[in-house]
N, C-alpha and C positions, 0 to 999 in steps of 0.2 A: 790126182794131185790138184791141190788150191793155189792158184798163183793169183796174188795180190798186187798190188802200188797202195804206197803208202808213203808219210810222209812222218818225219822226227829231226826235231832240231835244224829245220829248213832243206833238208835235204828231202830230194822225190825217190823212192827204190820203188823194184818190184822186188816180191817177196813169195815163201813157198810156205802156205798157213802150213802149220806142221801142229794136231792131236787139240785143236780148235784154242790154244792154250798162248802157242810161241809160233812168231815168224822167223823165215833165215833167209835172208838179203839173199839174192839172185847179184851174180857179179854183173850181167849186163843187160841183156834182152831176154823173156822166155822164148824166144822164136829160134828153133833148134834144137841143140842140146843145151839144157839149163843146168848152169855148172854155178855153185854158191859159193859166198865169199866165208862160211867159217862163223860168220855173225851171226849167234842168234838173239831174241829180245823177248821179253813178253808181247801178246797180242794186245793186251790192253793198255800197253806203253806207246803205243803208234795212233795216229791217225789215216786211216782207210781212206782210198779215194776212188774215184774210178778207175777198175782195172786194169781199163784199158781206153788211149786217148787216138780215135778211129782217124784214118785222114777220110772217108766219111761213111756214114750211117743207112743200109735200104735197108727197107722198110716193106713189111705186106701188108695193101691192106684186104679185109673182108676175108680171111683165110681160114675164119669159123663159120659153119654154117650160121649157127645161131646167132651170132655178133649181126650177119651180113642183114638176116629178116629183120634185127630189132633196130638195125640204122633203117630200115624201108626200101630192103633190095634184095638181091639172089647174090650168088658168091661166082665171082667172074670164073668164067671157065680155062683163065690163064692168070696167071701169078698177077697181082694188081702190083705195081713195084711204083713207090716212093721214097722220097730222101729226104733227111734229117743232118743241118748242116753240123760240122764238129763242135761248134762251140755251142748248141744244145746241149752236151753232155755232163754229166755231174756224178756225184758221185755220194756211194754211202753218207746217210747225216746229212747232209747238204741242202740246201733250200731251191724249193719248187719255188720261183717266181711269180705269182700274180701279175700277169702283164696290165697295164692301165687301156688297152685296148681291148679287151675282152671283158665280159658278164658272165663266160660258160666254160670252164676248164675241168676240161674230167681224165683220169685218169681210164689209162690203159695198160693193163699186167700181160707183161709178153714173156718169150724164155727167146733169150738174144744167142745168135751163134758168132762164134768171133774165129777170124781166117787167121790163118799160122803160116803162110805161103803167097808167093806171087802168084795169082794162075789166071787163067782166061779158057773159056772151050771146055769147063771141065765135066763130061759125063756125068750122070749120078751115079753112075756105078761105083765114080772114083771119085765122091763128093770128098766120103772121110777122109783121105788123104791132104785136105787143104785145110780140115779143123782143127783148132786149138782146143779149145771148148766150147764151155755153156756156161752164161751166165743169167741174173734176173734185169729183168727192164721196164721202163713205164714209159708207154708213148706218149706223153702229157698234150692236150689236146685242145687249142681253143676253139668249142664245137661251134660256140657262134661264128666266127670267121671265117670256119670250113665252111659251113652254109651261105654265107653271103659271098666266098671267093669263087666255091665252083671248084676248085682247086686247093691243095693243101699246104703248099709254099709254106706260107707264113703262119696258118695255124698248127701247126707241128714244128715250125722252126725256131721260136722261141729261144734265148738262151735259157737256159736250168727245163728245156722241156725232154731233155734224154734221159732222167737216172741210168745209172746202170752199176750193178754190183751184189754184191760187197766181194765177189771175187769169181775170177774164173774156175772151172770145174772141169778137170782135163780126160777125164775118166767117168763117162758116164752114155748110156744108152737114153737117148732123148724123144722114144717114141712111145713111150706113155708114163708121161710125169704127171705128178696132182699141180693144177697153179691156183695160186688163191690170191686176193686182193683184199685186203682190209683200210677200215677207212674209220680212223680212232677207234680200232679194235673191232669192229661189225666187219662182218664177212658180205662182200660187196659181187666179187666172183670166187666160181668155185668150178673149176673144170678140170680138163687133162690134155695132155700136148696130142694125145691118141686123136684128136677128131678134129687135127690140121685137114684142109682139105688136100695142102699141097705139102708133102712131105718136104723134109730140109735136103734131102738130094735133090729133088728137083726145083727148089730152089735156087740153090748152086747151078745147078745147070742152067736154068733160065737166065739166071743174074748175070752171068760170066758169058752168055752169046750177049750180052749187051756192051760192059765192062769188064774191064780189068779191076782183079781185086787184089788189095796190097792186103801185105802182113799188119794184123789188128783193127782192120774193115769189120764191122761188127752188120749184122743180117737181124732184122727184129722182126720176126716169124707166124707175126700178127695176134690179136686178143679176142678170148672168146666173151659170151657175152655177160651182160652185167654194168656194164663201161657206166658213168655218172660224175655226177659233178661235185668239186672240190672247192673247200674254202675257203680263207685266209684264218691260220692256226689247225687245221685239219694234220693228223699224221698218218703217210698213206704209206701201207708196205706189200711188196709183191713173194710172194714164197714161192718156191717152184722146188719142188721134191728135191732130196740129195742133191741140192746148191746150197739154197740158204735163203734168209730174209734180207731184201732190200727194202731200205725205211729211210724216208725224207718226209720232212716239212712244208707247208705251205707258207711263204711271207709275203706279203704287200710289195710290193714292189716302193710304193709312198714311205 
């Protein structure tokens, strides 16, 4: 199942893409059972938004081998966990910011997991039980800031530095997808979810001995390598096997 948010005629819904053509309104949350209002509409009639609106965003980093060599390091031997505040997030179509504090913003193609449950303490064994889905993500990334902070605060927290979409993916095995990055059509990366180092059960289990995760906490599951820099008018898009394409803009912030 594809479960969307979208927006028409000022109203916000979720929605269940139904045969890539027509959405049908969702009467309230998908968290549980998703019981529809009867509406349906063309898909090309709506505007797409992000899927989903996280109260907040972890993050892995270095969770490719080969990502972790070409930043100029090894890949920690325990989940690198960072946060992305909510108003980073954005959504299908939407514009990547150019912040006026940065020179270096590169993208980064992830495959993001999104929690469908309260939990805490949760095993890997009983990771799946808290997923909703999978969708695509860009960890958008002011690299000169990371380097002069030490820390990633602020160059990952950006607003417009979360994409995520064009919908979630409820039904789908996420241990070896193709993900690809293009950047005005060039293939920028080109990997597979197969050579996470740290599988998304133990992710979940890690993340939850730390936090508590609310329903539509969204896990961005780290990027392999390739990562590079973005520039005002650039269109960057992330693909990630049986999900779909996610595609924004870069603008100026001026």
């Amino acid at each position: 199942m594809r479960i969307a948010r979208f927006t028409k005629d000022g109203g916000l819904s979720f929605g269940v893409v139904e045969d890539d053509a027509t959405i049908a309104t969702v009467a309230a949350h998908p968290f549980g059972e998703i019981q529809l209002t009867g509406e349906r509409q063309p898909l090309a009639d709506v505007r797409l938004t992000a899927p989903i609106l996280p109260n907040k965003v972890i993050a892995i980093g270095k969770n490719y081998a080969d990502h972790a060599k070409e930043m100029g390091g090894e890949a920690p031997d325990e989940p690198l966990i960072f946060m992305k505040p909510s108003t980073s997030v954005v959504g299908q179509r939407e514009a990547i910011v150019y912040p006026r504090l940065s020179e270096r913003v590169d993208y980064e193609g992830e495959l993001a997991v999104v929690i469908g449950r309260l939990c805490r303490d949760v095993p890997a064994a009983r990771a799946q039980e808290v997923i909703l889905g999978y969708t695509c993500a860009n960890d958008v990334t002011a690299r000169d800031l990371q380097k002069k902070d030490g820390q990633w605060t602020r160059a990952k927290g950006f607003d417009t530095f979360c994409p995520l979409g064009p919908w979630i993916e409820t039904e789908l095995d996420p241990s070896d997808l193709a993900i690809t990055t293009t950047v005005n059509g060039e293939t920028r990366q080109n990997s597979s979810t197969a050579k996470l180092i740290h599988r998304i059960p133990e992710l979940i289990e890690h993340i939850t001995q730390v936090m508590t995760l609310l329903p539509g906490d969204v896990i961005l599951t780290g990027t392999p390598e390739g990562v590079g820099p973005l520039q005002v008018d650039d269109e960057v898009s992330v693909t990630i096997e049986n999900i779909g394409t996610l595609t924004n803009r870069v603008i100026s912030r001026d």
